[in-house]
TORTORDO-568555 format. One record per residue (C-alpha): residue number from 0; x, y, z. Coordinates in Angstrom, 1 decimal. Example, Ala and Ser with C-alpha at 12.3 -4.5 7.8 and 13.67 -1.06 7.14 Angstrom:
// residues 2
ATOM / k / px / py / pz
ATOM / 0 / 12.3 / -4.5 / 7.8 $
ATOM / 1 / 13.7 / -1.1 / 7.1 $
// end
This chain:
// residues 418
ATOM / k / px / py / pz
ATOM / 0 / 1.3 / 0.8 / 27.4 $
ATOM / 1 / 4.0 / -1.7 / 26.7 $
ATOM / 2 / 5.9 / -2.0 / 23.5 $
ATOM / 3 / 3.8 / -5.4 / 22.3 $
ATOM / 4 / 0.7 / -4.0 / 23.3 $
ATOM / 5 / 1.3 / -1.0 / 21.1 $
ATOM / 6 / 2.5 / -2.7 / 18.5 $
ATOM / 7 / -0.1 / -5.1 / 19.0 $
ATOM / 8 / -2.7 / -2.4 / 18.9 $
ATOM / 9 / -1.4 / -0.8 / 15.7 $
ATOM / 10 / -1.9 / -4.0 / 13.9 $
ATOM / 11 / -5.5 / -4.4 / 15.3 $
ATOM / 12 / -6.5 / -1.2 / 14.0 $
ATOM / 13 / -4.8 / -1.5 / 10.6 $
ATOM / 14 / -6.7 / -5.1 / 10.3 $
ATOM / 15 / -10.0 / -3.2 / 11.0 $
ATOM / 16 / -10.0 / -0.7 / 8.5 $
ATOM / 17 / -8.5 / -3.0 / 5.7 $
ATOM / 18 / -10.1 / -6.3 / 6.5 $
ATOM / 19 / -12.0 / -6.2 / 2.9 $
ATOM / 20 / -8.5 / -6.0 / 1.9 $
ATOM / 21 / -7.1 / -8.9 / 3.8 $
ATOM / 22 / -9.8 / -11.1 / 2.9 $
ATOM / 23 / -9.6 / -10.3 / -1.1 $
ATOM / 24 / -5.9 / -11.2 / -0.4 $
ATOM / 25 / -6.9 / -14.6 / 1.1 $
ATOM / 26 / -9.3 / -15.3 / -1.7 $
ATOM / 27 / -6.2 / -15.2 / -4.6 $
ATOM / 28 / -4.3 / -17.1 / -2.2 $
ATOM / 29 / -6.6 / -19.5 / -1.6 $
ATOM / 30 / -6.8 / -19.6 / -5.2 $
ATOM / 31 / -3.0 / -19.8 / -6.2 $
ATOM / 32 / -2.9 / -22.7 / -3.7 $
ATOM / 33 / -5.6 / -24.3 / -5.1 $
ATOM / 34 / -3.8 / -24.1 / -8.4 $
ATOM / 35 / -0.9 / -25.0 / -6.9 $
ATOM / 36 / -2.4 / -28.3 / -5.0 $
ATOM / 37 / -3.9 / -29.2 / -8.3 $
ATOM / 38 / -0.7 / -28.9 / -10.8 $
ATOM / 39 / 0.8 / -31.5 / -7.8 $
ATOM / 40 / -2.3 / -34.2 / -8.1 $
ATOM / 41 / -1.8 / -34.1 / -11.6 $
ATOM / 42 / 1.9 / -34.6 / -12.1 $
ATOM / 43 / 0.9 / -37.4 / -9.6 $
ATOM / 44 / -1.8 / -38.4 / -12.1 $
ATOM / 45 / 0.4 / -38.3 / -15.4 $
ATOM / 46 / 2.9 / -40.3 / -13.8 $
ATOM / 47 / 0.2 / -42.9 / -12.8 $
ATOM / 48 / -1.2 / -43.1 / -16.3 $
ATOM / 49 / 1.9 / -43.0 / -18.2 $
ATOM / 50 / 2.4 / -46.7 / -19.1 $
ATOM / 51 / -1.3 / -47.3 / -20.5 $
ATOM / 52 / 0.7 / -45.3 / -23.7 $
ATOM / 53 / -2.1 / -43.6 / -24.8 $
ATOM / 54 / -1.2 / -41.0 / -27.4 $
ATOM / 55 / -4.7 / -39.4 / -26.9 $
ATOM / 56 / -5.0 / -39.0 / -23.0 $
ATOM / 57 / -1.0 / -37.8 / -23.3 $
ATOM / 58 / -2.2 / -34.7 / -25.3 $
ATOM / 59 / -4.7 / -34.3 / -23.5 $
ATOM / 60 / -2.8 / -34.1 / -20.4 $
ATOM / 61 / -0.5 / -31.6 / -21.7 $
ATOM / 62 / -3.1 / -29.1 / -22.6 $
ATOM / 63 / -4.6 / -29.7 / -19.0 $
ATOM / 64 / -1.0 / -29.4 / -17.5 $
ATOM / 65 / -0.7 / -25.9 / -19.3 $
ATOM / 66 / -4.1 / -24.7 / -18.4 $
ATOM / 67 / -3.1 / -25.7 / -14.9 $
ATOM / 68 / -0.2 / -23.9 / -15.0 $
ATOM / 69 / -1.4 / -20.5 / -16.2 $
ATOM / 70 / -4.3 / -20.3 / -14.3 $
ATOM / 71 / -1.6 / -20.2 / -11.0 $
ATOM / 72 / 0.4 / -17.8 / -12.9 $
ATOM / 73 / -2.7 / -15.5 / -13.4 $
ATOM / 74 / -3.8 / -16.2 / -9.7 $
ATOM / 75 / -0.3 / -14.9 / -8.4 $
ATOM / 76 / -0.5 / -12.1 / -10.8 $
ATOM / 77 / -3.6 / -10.8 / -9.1 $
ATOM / 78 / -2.3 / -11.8 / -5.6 $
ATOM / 79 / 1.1 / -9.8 / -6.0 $
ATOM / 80 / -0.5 / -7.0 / -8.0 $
ATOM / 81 / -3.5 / -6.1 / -5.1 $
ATOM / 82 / -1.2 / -6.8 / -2.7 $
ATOM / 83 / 1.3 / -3.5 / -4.0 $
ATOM / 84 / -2.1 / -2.1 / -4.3 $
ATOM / 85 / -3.3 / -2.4 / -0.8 $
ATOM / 86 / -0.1 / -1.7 / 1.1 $
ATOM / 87 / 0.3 / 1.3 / -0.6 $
ATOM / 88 / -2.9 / 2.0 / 0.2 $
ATOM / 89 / -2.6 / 1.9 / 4.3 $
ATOM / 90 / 1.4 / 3.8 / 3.9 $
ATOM / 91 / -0.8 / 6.8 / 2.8 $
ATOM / 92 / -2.7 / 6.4 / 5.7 $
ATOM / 93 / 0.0 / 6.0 / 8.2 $
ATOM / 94 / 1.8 / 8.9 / 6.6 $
ATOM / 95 / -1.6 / 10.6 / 7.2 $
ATOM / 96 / -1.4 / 10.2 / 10.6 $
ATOM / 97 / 2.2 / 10.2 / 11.1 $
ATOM / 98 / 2.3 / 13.6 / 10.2 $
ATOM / 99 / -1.0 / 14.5 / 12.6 $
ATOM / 100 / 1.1 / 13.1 / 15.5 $
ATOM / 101 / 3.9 / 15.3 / 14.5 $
ATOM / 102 / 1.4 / 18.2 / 14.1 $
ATOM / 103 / -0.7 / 17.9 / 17.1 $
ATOM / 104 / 1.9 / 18.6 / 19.3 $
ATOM / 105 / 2.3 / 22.1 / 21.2 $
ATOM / 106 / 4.8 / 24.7 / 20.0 $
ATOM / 107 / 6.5 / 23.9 / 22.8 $
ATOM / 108 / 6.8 / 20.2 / 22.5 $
ATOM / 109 / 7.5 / 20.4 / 18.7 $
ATOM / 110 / 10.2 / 22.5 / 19.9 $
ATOM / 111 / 11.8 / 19.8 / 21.9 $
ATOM / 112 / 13.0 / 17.7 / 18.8 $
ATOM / 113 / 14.8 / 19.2 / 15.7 $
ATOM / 114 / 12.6 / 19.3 / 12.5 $
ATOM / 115 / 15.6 / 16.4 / 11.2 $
ATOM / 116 / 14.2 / 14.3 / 13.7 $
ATOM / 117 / 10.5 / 14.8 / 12.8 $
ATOM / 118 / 11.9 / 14.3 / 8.8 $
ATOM / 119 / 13.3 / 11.0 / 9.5 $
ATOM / 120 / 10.2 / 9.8 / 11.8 $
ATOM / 121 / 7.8 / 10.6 / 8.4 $
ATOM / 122 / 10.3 / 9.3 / 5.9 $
ATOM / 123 / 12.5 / 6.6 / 7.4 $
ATOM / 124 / 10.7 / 5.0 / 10.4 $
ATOM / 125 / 7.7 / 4.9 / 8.0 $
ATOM / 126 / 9.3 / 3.2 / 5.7 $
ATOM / 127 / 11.2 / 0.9 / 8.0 $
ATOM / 128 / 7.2 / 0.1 / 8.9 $
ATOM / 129 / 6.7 / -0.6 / 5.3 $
ATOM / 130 / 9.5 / -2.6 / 4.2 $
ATOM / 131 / 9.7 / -4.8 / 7.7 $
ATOM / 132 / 5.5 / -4.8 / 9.0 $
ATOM / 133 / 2.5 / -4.2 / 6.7 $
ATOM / 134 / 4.4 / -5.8 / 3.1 $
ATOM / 135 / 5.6 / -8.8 / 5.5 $
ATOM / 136 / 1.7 / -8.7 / 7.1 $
ATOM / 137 / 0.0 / -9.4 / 3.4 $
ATOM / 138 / 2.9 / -11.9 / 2.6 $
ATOM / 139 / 2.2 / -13.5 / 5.7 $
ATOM / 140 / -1.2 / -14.1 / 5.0 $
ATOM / 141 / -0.8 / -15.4 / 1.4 $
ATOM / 142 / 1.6 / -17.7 / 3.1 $
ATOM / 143 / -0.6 / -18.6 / 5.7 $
ATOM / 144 / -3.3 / -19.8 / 3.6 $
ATOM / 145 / -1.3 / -21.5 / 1.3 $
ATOM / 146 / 0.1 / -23.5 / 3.9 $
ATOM / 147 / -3.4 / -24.4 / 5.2 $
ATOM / 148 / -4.6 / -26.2 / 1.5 $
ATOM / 149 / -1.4 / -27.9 / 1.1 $
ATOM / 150 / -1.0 / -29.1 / 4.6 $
ATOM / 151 / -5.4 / -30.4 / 4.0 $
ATOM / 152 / -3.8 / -32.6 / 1.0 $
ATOM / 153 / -1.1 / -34.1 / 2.7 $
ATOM / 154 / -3.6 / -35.0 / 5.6 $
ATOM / 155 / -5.6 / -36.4 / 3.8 $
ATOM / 156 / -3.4 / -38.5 / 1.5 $
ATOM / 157 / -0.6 / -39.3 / 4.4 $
ATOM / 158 / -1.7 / -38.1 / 8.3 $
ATOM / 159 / 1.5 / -39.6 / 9.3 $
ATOM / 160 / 3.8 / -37.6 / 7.2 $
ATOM / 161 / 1.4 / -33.8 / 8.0 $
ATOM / 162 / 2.0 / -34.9 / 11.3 $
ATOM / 163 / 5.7 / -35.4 / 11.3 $
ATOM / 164 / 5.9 / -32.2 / 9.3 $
ATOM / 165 / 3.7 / -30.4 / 12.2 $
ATOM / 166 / 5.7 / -31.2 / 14.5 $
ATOM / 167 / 9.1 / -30.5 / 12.6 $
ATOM / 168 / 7.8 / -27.2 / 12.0 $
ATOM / 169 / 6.9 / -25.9 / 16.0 $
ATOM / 170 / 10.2 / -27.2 / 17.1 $
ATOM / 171 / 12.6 / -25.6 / 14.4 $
ATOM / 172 / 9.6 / -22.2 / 14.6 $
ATOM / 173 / 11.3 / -21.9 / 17.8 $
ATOM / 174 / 14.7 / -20.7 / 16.9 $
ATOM / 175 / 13.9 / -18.0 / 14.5 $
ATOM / 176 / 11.7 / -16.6 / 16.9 $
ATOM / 177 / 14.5 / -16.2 / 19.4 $
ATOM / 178 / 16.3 / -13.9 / 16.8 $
ATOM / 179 / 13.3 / -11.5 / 16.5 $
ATOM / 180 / 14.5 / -9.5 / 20.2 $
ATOM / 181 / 17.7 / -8.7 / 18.4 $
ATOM / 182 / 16.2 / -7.6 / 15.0 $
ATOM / 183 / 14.4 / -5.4 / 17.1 $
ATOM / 184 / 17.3 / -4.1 / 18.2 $
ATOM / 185 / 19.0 / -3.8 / 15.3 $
ATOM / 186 / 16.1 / -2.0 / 13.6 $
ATOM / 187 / 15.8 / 0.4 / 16.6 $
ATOM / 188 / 19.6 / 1.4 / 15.9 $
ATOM / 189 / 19.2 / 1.8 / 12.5 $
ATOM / 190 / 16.2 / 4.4 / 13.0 $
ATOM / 191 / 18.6 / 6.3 / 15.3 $
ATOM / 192 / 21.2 / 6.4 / 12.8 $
ATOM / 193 / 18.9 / 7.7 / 10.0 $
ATOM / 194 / 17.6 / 10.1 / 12.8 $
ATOM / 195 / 21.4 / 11.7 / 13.3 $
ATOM / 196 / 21.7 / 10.9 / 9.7 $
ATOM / 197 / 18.7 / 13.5 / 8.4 $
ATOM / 198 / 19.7 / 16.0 / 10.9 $
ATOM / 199 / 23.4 / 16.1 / 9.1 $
ATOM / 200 / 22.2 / 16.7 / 5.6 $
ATOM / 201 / 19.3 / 18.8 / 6.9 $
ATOM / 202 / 22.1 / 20.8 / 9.4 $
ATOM / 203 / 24.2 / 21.3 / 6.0 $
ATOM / 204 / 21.7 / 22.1 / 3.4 $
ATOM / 205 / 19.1 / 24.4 / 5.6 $
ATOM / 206 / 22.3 / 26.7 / 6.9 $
ATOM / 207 / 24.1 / 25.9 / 3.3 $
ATOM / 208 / 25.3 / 29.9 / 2.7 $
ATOM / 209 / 26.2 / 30.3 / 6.3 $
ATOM / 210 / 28.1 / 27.4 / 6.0 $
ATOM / 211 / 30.1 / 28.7 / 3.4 $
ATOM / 212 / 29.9 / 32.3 / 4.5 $
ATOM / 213 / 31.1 / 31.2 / 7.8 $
ATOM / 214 / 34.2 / 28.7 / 6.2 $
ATOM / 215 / 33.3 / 25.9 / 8.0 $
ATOM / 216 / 31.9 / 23.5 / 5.5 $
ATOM / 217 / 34.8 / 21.3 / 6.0 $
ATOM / 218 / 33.8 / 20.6 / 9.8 $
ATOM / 219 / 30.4 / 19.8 / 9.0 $
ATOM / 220 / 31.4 / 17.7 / 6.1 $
ATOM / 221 / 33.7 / 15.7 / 8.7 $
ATOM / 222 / 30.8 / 15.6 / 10.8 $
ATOM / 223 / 28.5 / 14.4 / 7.6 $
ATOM / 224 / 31.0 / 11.4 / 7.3 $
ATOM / 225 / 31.6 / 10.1 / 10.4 $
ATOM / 226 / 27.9 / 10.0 / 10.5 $
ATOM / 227 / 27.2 / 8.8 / 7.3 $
ATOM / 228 / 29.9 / 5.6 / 8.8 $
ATOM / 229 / 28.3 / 5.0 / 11.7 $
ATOM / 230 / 24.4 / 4.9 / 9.5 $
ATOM / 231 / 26.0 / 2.7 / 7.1 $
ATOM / 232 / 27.3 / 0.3 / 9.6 $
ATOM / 233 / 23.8 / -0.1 / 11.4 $
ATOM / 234 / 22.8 / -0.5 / 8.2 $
ATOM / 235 / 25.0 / -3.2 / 7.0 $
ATOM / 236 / 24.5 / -4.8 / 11.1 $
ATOM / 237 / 21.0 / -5.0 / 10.4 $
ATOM / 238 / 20.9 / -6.3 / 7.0 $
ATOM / 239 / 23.0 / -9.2 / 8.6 $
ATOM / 240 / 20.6 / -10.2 / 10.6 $
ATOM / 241 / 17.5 / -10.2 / 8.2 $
ATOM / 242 / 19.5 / -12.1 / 6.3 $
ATOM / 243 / 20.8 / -15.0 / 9.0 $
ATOM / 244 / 17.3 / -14.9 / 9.5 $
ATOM / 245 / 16.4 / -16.0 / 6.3 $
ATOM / 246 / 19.2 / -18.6 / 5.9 $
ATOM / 247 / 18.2 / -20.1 / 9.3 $
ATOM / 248 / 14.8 / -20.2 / 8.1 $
ATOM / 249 / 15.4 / -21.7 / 4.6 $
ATOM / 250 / 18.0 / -24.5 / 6.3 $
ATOM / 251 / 15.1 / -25.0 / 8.7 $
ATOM / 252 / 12.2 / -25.4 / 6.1 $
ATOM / 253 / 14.5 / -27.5 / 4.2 $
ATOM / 254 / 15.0 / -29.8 / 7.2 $
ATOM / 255 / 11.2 / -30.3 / 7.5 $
ATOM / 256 / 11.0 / -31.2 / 3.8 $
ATOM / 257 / 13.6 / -33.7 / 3.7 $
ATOM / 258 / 12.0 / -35.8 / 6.8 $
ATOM / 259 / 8.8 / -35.5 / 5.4 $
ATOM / 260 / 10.2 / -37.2 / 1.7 $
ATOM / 261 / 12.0 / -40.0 / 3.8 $
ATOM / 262 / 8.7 / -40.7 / 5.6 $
ATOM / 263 / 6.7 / -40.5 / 2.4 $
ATOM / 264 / 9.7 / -42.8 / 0.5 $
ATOM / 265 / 9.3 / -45.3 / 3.8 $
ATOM / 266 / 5.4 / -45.8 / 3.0 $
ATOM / 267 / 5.9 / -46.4 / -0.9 $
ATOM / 268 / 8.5 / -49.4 / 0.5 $
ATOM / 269 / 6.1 / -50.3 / 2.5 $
ATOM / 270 / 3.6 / -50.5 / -0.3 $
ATOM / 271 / 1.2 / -48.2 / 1.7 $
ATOM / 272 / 1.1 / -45.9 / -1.0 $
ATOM / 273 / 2.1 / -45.4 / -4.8 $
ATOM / 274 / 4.8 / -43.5 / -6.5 $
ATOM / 275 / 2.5 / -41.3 / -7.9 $
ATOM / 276 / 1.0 / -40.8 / -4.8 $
ATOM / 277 / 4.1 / -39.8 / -3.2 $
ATOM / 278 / 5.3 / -37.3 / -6.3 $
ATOM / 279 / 1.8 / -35.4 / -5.8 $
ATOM / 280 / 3.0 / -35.4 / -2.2 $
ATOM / 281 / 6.4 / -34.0 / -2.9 $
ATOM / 282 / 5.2 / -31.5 / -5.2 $
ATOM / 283 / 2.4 / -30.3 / -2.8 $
ATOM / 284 / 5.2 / -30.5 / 0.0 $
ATOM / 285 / 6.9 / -27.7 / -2.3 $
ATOM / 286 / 3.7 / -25.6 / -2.1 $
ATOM / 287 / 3.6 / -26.1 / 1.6 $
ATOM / 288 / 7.4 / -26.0 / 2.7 $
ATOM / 289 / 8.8 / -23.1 / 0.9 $
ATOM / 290 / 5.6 / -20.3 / 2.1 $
ATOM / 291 / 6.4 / -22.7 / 5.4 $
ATOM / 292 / 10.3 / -21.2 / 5.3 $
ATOM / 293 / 8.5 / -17.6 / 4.3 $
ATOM / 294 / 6.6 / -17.5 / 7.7 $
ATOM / 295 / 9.6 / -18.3 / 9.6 $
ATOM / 296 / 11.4 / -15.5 / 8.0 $
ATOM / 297 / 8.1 / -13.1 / 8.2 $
ATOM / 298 / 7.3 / -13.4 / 11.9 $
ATOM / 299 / 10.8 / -12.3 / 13.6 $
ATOM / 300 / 10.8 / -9.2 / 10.8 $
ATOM / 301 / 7.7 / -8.2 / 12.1 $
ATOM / 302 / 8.9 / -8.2 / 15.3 $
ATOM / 303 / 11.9 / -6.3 / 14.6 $
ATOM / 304 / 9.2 / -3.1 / 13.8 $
ATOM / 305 / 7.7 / -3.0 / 17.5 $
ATOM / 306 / 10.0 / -0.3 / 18.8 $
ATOM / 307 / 9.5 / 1.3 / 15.4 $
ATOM / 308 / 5.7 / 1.9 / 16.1 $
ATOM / 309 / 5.8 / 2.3 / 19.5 $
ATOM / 310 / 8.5 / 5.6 / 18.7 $
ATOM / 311 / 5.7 / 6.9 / 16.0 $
ATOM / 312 / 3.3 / 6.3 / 18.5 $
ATOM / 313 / 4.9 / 8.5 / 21.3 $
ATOM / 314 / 5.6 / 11.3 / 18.3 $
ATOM / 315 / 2.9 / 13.7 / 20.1 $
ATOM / 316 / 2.0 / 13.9 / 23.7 $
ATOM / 317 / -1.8 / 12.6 / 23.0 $
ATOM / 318 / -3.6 / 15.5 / 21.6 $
ATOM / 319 / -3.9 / 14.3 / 18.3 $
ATOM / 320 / -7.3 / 13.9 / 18.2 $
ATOM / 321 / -9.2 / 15.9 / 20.5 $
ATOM / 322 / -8.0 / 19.3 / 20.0 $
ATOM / 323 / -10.2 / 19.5 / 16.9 $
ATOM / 324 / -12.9 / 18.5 / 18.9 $
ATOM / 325 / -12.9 / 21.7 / 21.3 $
ATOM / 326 / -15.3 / 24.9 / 20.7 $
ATOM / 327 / -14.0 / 27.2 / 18.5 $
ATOM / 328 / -12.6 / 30.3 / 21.3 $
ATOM / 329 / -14.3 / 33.7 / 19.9 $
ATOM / 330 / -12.7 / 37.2 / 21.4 $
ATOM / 331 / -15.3 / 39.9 / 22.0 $
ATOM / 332 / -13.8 / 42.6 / 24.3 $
ATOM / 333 / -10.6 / 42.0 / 26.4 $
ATOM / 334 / -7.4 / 39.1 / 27.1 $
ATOM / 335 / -6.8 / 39.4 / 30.4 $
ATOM / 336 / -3.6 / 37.9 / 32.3 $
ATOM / 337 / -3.8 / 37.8 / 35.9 $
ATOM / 338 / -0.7 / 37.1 / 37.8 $
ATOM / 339 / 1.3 / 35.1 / 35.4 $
ATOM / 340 / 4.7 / 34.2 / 36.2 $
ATOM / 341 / 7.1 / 32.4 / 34.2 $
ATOM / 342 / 10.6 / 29.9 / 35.5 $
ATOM / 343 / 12.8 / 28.8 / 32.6 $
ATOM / 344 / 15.7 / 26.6 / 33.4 $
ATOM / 345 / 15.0 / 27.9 / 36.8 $
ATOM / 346 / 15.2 / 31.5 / 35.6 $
ATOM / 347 / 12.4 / 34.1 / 36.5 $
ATOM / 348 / 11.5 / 35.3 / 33.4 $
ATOM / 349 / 8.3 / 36.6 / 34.1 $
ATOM / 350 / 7.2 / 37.6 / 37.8 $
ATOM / 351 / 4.0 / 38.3 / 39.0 $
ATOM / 352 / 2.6 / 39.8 / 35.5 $
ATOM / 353 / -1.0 / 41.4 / 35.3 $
ATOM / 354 / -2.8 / 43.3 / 32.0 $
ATOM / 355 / -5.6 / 43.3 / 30.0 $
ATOM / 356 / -5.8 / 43.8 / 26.4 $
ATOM / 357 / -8.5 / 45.5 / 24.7 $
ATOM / 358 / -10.0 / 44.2 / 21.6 $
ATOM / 359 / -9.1 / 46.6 / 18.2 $
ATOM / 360 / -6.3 / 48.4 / 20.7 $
ATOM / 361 / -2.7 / 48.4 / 19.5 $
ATOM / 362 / -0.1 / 47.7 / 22.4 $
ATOM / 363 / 3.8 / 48.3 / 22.1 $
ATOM / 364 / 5.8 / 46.4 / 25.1 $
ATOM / 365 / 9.0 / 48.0 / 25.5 $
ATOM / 366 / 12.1 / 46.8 / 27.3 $
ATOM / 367 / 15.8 / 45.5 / 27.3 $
ATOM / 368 / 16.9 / 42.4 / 25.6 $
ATOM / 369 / 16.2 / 39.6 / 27.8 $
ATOM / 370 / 13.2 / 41.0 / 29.7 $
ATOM / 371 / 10.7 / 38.5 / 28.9 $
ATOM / 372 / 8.8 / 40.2 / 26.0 $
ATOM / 373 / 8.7 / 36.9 / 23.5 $
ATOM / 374 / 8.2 / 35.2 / 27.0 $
ATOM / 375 / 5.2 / 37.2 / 27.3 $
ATOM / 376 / 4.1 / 37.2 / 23.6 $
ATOM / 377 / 4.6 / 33.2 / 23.4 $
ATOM / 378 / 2.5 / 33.2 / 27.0 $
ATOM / 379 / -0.8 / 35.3 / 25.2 $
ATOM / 380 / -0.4 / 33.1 / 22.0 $
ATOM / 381 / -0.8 / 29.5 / 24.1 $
ATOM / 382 / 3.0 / 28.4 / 22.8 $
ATOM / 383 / 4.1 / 28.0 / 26.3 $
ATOM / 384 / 1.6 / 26.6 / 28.9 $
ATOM / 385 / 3.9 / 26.3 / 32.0 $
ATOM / 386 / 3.3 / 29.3 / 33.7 $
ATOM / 387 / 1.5 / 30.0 / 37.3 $
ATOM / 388 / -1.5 / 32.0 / 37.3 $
ATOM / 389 / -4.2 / 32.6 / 34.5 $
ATOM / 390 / -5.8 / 33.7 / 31.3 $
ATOM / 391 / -9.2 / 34.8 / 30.9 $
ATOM / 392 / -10.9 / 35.7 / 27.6 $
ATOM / 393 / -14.0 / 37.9 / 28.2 $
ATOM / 394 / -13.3 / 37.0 / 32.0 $
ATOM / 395 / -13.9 / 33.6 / 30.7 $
ATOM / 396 / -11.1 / 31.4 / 32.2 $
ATOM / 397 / -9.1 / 29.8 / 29.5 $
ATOM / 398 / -7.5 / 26.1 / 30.9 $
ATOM / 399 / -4.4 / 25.3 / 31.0 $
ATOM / 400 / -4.5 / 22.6 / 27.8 $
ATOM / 401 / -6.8 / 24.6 / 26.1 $
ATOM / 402 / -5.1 / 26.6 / 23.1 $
ATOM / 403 / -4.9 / 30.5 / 22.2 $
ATOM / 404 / -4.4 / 29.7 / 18.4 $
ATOM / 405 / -8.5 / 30.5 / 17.5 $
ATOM / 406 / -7.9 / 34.4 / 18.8 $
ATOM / 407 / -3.9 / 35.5 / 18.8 $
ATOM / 408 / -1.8 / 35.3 / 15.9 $
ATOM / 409 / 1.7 / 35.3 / 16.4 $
ATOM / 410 / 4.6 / 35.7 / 14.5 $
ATOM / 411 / 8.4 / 34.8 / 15.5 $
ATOM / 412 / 11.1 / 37.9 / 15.0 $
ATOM / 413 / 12.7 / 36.8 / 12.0 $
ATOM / 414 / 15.1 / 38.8 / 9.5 $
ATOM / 415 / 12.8 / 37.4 / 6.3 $
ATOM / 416 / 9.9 / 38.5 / 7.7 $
ATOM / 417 / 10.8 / 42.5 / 7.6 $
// end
């Protein structure tokens, strides 16, 4: 699967489960906008009424005007506060299943990362999928829907400037987009860095009285700095780049605006429409460039997550889900291992091995250091699977995914465990 379509996919599932959030989100936005659109044709509408001096209607525009006003402030109140709601909402749920990826795997292909690199993959790449995807996602809606009632006014009280402002916006949409391949790259580095970053505290602080036993702190603080430089810099590299993004986007939006008022200002010379008119234009033009600028900003950071995802993605080897689904294995008499031989770093460690284990019997292997005991042990309890020949349970063969974990308990030699 390529990076976009897994990324892609990602974001098809999380609209799925959560599409009765999306579309409560869309209803507050629709109705901020609408608040929004109306506050605009009524500063139109005072300014239209203002020389009939009527003491009376005046009053009774500023009540309206307040009304107005705090019923968008409630509406974006609601918006902003479901919003924190729902996106904390899915981050449980891809911690969930972050950490099932991480847990699926075999021994043996947990074993292949360090547990720092499995930390930073739960704790920083998830958030870097917060901050930069699924907050962006439910602003970009918001956005998109407020730009969809604004842009319906302006239609209908100037096609000519929508259009112009249509078009402004898919030519300058075009450059911000080209930035999003080097956020994702940027992004990408930064996860690396916070990888090797974890693993330094993790190094220090898990080994911390060997460490000082051992006099060596100061090397691994060395280490912990020229680390910490080289996390800060991708840091600081990528936070560059979000933020040119956001300047080019602003400049950009801006750009739209201000051909959109010159149009609007050519139409009031030519008497085509009136000055209230175009202020209810200008105001609505607000409500439409500025989320207008936000989606330009949104899309590229997005983008910037796709090797992000696709990295959580590939965290376990695809068992995630279907290991749960096998039979429970039940033992009745005897584990038999018929010819199992085992290469390491091509290494014999085990050659041409054959027993059978009876059930309730107690069994002592015996032999010098390096011999292949734990080979063997880690063979019977399914932690390593790349072996030649076979294991039968009750002269049932046992596959080679299938797992030992439902009939052997194992424990790893360890000086806290005796």
């Amino acid at each position: 699967m390529s990076q976009h379509d897994g990324s892609k996919s990602s974001m098809t599932e999380i609209i799925a489960k959560n599409w009765r959030s999306i579309l409560i989100v869309s209803l507050t936005s629709a109705l901020y906008a609408l608040a929004s659109v109306v506050s605009a044709a009524y500063y139109g509408y005072i300014v239209e009424r203002s020389h009939h001096k009527d003491a009376t209607l005046f009053f009774m525009m500023i009540v309206a005007g307040i009304t107005v006003v705090l019923l968008r402030y409630v509406f974006d109140v609601i918006n902003q506060t479901l919003m924190v709601k729902f996106v904390g909402k899915i981050m449980y749920g891809i911690r969930e299943k972050t950490m099932s990826r991480i847990t699926a795997n075999q021994v043996s292909e947990f074993g292949q990362n360090k547990v720092s690199s499995y930390t930073s993959n739960l704790l920083n790449d998830v958030e870097l999928i917060e901050i930069n995807l699924i907050e962006p996602f439910f602003d970009l809606i918001s956005q998109i829907i407020v730009v969809i009632i604004s842009s319906a006014v302006i239609l209908y009280y100037q096609p000519t400037v929508f259009l112009i402002i249509i078009l402004g916006s898919a030519l300058v949409f075009l450059i911000p987009t080209l930035m999003s391949k080097k956020l994702q790259e940027k992004q990408l580095a930064l996860s690396e860095k916070s990888e090797n970053l974890t693993e330094s505290v993790t190094d220090i602080l898990n080994g911390f009285a060997t460490v000082k036993a051992t006099q060596t702190l100061p090397y691994f603080l060395k280490d912990f700095q020229r680390t910490n430089q080289k996390y800060t810099q991708s840091r600081i590299s990528s936070g560059q780049w979000i933020m040119s993004n956001y300047a080019t986007s602003a400049t950009l939006g801006l750009v739209v605006q201000y051909a959109a008022v010159l149009t609007a200002i050519w139409f009031i010379m030519q008497g085509a429409i009136s000055i209230g008119i175009m202020l209810t234009m200008v105001q609505t033009m607000n409500t439409l460039v500025y989320p207008l600028i936000g989606i330009f900003q949104l899309i590229p950071q997005m983008k910037s997550t796709k090797p992000i995802v696709k990295k959580i993605e590939n965290l376990s080897k695809g068992q995630d889900d279907h290991q749960s689904d096998l039979p429970k294995r039940v033992f009745n008499e005897r584990i038999t291992l018929n010819h199992i031989s085992v290469n390491l770093n091509d290494k014999t460690i085990l050659d041409d091995i054959s027993l059978s284990l009876i059930k309730n019997k107690k069994y002592l292997i015996i032999g010098p250091s390096g011999s292949g005991k734990s080979t063997l042990a880690n063979v019977l309890a399914g932690f390593i699977t790349n072996f030649d020949g076979e294991i039968s349970v009750d002269d049932q063969v046992v596959n080679a995914n299938d797992q030992m974990f439902d009939i052997v308990a194992y424990v790893n030699q360890s000086p806290l465990s005796f």
